[in-house]
C-alpha positions as CSV (number, residue, x, y, z in Angstrom):
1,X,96.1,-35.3,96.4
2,X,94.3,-32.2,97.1
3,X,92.4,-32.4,99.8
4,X,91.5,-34.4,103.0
5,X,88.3,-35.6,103.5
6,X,87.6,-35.5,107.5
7,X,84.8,-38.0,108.8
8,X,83.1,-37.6,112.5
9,X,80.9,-39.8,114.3
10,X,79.3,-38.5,117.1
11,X,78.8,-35.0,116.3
12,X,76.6,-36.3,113.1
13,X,74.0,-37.4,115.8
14,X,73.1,-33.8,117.2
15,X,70.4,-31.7,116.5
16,X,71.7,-29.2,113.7
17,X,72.8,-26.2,116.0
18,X,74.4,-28.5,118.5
19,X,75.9,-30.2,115.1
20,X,77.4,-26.5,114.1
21,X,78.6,-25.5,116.9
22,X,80.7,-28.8,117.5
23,X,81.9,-29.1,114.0
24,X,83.3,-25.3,114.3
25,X,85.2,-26.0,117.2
26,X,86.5,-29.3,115.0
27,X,87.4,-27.1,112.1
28,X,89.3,-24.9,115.2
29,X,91.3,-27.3,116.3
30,X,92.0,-29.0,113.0
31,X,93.3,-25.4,111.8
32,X,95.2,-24.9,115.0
33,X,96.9,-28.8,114.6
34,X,97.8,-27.9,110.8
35,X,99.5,-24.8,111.8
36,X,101.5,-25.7,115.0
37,X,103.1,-28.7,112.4
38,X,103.8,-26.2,109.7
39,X,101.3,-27.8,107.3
40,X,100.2,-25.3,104.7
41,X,96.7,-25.6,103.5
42,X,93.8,-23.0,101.7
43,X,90.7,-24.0,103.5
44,X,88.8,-26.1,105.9
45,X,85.1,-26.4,105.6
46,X,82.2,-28.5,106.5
47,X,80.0,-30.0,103.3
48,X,76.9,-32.7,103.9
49,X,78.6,-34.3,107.3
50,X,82.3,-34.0,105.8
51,X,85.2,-31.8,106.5
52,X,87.4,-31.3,103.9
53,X,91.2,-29.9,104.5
54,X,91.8,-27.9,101.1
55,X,95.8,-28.7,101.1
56,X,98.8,-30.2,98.7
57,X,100.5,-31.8,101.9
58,X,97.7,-34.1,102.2
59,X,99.9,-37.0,103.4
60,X,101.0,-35.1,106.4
61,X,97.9,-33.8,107.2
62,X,96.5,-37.0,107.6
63,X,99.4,-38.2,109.7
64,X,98.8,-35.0,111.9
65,X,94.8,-34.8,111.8
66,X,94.7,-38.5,113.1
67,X,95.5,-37.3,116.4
68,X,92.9,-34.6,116.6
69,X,89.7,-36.1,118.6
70,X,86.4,-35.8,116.5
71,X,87.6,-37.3,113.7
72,X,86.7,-40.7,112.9
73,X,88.8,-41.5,109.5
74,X,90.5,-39.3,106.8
75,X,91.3,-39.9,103.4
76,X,93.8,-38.3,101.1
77,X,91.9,-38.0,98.2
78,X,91.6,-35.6,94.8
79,X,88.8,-33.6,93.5
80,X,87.5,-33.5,90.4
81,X,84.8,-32.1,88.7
82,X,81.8,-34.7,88.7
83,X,82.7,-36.2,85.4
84,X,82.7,-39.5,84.3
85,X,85.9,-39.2,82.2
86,X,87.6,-37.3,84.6
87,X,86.4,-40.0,87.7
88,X,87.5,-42.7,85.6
89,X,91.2,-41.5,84.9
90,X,91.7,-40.2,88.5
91,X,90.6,-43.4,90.2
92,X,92.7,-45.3,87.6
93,X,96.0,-43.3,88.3
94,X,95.1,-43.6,92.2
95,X,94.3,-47.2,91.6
96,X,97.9,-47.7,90.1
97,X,99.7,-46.0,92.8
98,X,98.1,-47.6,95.7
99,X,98.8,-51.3,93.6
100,X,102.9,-49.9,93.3
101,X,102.9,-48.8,97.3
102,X,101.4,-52.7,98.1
103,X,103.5,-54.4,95.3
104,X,100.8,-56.5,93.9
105,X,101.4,-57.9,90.5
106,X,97.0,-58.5,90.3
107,X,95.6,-56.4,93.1
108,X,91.9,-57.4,94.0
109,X,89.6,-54.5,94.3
110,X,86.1,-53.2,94.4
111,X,85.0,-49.7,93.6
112,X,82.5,-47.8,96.4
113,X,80.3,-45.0,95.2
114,X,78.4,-42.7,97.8
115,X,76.4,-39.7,96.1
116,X,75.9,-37.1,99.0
117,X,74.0,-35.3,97.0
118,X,72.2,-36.1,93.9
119,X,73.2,-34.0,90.9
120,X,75.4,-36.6,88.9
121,X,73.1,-38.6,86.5
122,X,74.2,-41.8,87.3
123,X,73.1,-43.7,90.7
124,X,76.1,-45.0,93.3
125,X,75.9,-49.0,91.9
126,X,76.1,-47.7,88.2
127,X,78.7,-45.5,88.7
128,X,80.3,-48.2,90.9
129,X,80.5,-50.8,88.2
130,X,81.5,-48.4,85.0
131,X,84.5,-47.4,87.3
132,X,85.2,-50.9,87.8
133,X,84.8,-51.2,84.6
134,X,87.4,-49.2,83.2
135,X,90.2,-49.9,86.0
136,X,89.3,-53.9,84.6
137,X,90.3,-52.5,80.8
138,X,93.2,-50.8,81.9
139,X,95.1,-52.8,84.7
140,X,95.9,-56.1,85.3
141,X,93.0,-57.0,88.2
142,X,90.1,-58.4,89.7
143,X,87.2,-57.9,91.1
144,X,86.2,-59.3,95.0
145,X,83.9,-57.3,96.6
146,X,84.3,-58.6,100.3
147,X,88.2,-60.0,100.0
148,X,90.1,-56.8,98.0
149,X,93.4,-55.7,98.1
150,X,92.0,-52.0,97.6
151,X,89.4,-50.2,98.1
152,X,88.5,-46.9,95.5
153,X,86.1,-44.9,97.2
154,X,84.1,-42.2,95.3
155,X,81.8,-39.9,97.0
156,X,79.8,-36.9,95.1
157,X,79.3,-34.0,96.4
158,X,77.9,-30.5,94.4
159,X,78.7,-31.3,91.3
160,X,82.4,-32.5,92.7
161,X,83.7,-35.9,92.9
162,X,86.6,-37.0,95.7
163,X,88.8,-40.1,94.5
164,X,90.5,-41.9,97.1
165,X,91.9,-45.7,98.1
166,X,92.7,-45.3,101.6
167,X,90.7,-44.7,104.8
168,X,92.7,-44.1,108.1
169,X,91.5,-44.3,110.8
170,X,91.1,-42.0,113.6
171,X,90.6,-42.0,117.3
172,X,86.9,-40.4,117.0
173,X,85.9,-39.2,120.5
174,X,84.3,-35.6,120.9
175,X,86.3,-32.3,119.7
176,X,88.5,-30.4,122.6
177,X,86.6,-27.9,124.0
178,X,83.0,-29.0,123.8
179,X,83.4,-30.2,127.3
180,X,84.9,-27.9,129.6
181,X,87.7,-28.1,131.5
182,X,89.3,-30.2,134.5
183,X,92.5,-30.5,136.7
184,X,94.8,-33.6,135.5
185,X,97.4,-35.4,138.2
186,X,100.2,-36.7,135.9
187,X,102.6,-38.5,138.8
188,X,105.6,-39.7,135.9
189,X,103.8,-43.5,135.9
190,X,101.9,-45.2,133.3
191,X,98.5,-44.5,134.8
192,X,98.2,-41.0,135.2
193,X,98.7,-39.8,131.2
194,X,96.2,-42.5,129.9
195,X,93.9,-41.2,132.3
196,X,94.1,-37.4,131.0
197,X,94.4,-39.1,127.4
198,X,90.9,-40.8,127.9
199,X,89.4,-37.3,129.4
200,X,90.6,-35.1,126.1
201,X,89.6,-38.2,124.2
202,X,86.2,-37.6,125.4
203,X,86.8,-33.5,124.3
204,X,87.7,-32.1,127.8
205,X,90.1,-29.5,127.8
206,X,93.1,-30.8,130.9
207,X,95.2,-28.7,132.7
208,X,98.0,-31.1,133.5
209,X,99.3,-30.5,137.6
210,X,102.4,-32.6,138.7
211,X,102.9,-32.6,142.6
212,X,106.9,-32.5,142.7
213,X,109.1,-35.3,143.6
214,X,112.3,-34.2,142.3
215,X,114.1,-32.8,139.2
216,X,114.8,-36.3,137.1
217,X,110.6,-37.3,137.5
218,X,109.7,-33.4,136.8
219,X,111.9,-33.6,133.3
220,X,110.2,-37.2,132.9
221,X,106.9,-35.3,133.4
222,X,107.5,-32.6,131.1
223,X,108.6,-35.0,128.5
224,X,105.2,-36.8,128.9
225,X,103.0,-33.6,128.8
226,X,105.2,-32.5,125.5
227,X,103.7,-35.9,124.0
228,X,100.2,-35.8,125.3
229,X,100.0,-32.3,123.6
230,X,100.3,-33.8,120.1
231,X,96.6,-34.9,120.8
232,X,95.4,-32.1,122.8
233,X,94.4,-29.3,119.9
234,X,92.0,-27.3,121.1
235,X,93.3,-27.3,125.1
236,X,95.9,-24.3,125.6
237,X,97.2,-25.0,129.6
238,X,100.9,-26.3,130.4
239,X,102.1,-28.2,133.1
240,X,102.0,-26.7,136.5
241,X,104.2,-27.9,138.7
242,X,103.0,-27.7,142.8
243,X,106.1,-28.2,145.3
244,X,104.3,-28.6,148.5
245,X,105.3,-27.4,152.0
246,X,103.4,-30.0,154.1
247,X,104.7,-32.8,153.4
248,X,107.7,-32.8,155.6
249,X,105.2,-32.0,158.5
250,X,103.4,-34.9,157.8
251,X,105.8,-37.2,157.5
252,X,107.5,-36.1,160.7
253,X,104.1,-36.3,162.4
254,X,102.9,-39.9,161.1
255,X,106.1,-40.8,162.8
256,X,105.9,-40.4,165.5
257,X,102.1,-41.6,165.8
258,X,104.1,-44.6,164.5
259,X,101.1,-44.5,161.8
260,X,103.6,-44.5,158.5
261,X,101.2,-46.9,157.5
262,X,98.9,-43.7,156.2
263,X,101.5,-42.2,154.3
264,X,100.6,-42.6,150.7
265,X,96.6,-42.1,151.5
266,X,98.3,-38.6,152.9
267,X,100.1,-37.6,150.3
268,X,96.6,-38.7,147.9
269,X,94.6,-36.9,149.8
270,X,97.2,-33.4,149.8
271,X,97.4,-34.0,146.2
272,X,93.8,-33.3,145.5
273,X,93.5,-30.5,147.6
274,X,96.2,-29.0,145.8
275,X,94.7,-29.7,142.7
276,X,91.1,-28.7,144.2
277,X,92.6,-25.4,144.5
278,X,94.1,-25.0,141.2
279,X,90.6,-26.4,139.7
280,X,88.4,-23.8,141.1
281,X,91.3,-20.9,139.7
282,X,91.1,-22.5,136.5
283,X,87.1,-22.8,136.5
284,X,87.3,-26.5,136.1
285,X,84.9,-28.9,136.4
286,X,86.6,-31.6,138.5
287,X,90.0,-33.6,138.8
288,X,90.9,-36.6,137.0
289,X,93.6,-39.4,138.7
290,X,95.0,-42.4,137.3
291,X,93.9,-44.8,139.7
292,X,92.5,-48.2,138.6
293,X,90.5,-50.6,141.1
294,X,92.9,-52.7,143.3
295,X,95.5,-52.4,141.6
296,X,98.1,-51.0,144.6
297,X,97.1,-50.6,148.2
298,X,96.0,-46.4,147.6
299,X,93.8,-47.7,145.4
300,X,91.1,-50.1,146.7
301,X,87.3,-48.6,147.7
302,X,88.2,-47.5,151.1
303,X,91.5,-45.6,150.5
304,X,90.2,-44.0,147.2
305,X,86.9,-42.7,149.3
306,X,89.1,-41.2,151.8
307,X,91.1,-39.4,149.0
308,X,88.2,-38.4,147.5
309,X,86.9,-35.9,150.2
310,X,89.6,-33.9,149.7
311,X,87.7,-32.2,146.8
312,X,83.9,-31.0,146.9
313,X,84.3,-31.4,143.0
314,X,84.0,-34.7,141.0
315,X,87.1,-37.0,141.3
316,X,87.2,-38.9,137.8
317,X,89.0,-41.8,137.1
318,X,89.0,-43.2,133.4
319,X,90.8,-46.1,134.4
320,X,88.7,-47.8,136.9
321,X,87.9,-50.6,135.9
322,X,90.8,-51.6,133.4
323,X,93.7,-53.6,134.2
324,X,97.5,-52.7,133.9
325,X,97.8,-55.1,129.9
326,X,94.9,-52.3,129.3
327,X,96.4,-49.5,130.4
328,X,100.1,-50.5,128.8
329,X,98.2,-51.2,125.5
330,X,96.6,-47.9,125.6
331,X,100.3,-46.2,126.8
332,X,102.3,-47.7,124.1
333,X,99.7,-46.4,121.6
334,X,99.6,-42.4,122.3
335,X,103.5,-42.8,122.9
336,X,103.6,-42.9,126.6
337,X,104.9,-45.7,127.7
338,X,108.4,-45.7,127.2
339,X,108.5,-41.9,128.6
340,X,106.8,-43.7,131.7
341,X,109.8,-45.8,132.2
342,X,112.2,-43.8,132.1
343,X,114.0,-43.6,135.2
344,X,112.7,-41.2,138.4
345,X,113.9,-39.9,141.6
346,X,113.5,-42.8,144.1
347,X,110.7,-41.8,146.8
348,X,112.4,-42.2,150.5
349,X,108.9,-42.2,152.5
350,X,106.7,-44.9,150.7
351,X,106.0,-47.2,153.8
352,X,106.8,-50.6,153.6
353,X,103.1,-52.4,154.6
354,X,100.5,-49.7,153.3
355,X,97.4,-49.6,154.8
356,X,95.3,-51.3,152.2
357,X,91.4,-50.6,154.2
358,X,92.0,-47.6,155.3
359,X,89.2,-46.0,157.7
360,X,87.9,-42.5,157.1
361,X,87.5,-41.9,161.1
362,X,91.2,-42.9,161.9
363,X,92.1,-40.6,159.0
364,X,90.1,-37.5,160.7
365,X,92.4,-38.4,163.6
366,X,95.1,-38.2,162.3
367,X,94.5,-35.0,160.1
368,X,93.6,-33.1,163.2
369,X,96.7,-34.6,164.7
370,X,99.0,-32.7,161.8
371,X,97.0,-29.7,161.1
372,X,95.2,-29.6,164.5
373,X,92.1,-28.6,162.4
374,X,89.5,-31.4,160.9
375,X,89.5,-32.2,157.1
376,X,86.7,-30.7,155.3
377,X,83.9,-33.9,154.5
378,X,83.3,-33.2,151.0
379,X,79.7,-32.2,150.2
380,X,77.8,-35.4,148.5
């Protein structure tokens, strides 16, 4: 194989300038993913709604390039001038190493033909069946067209042909960097790095905070971060860890109001200020949290609005209305979830009956109460 061909979705439906500049930053970050894994290649470029990756490591670029958001499938494949000889004995050779790999004594196959543009004298179903044609003379096979073992695709571009027989898929989304920037609360659970996952997904560059708990859930942290960098080409932050000086006061305070009860929408509501903070250094555009709808007491309507005035900026939250089986399936597919299990320090001050409806008036009250000063309303 000598090159990867590199298929988007989204970008294909913007107007032509918005089109360029999106598939430059793609062709950024999938130069910047090849390089950090020590992939050697000659060239990436964009050709009629294609990228193609001009390399000899073509296997490991696709394993690498599959985690780059933008990119909707990939195929290994080898170009060749746009002959019929020369299409005929490269998709026969590819045809017999992909029947070897799958250990099929009479593979079923069918041949697709796409002809991007229209130089080559034959159209896409001729071409199609005189391909099919010759792998049928020279290898044990059949023909299905809806129930094949393997798939050879041909697509024709500028008087080149790309051979290939296998499409991987991608996790599509929108390049890094065509979205701007926000402030990412990972906490060491499950929730928090699906939620920043699901924000770079959608081409956002994150700058990961953690609010510190204690050395074993930092090195937990750090260990998550590492992984969700594998998909975050394009983003350049690292994790920035906030040890806060408050929360002794407050816990010391709530106390002795007997109102322990508030602790964890506290400790919400410091976290976003923090991270409020950090977003407006950063010039982000708002602050994503892992919290999904009712699924512990800090996260019902009530508590989550009072949390939510701790920022003038937009609070997102990618997982609102997914369940925990959602949210594990996601983790256990970006390579989460078992970091998000490993062991953490044990937090002393979680109360044991949470306010579950918590009022925003009683929370001014007891703000003022600590920090004898009212909490800023956020602007709506």
């Amino acid at each position: 194989m000598n090159v990867v061909i590199v298929r988007y979705g989204e970008i294909g439906t913007k107007s032509r300038q918005t089109r360029r500049w999106f598939e430059n930053i793609l062709m950024n970050n999938i130069r910047e993913a090849l390089v950090s894994e020590g992939i050697e290649f000659k060239k990436v470029e964009t050709k009629h709604g294609r990228v193609l990756v001009r390399t000899n490591k073509a296997k490991e670029a696709v394993e690498v390039l599959t985690r780059v958001f933008g990119i909707v499938s990939l195929s290994p494949a080898m170009e060749v001038d746009a002959d019929l000889e020369k299409i005929n004995k490269t998709a026969l050779k590819l045809f017999r190493r992909k029947k070897r790999e799958l250990r099929l004594e009479k593979p079923k196959f069918r041949v697709t033909a796409r002809r991007i543009t229209k130089e080559f004298p034959l159209k896409s179903p001729e071409l199609q069946a005189k391909v099919g044609e010759y792998i049928l003379e020279n290898e044990e096979s059949e023909v299905d067209l809806q129930d094949y073992d393997i798939e050879v695709g041909v697509e024709l571009m500028e008087g080149k042909a790309y051979i290939f027989v296998d499409k991987i898929r991608a996790w599509g989304g929108l390049p890094i960097g065509t979205q701007g920037k926000v402030v990412a609360l990972l906490s060491g659970g499950i929730d928090s790095p699906v939620a920043a996952f699901l924000m770079m997904k959608r081409g956002v560059e994150v700058v990961p905070v953690h609010i510190y708990m204690g050395e074993k859930t930092l090195e937990k942290v750090r260990k998550i971060w590492n992984q969700l960098k594998k998909y975050h080409y394009g983003g350049k932050a690292e994790l920035i860890v906030v040890k806060p000086k408050e929360r002794e006061k407050i816990l010391e305070k709530l106390r002795e109001m007997k109102k322990e009860k508030y602790t964890c929408i506290f400790c919400k509501f410091m976290m976003v200020k923090h991270a409020d903070k950090l977003a407006k250094e950063f010039g982000a555009k708002g602050i994503v949290m892992g919290d999904s709808l009712g699924q512990v007491a800090s996260q019902t309507l009530e508590n989550m609005y009072i949390v939510s005035q701790a920022s003038d900026l937009p609070i997102y939250r990618p997982l609102i209305g997914l369940d925990k089986e959602e949210i594990v399936g996601i983790a256990k597919r970006i390579g989460t979830f078992e970091l998000s299990t490993l062991p953490e320090d044990e937090i002393p001050f979680i109360p044991k009956h949470p306010v579950i409806r918590g009022s925003w008036e009683e929370f001014k009250k007891l703000y003022r109460a600590v920090f004898g000063e009212e909490p800023k309303k956020r602007e709506c």
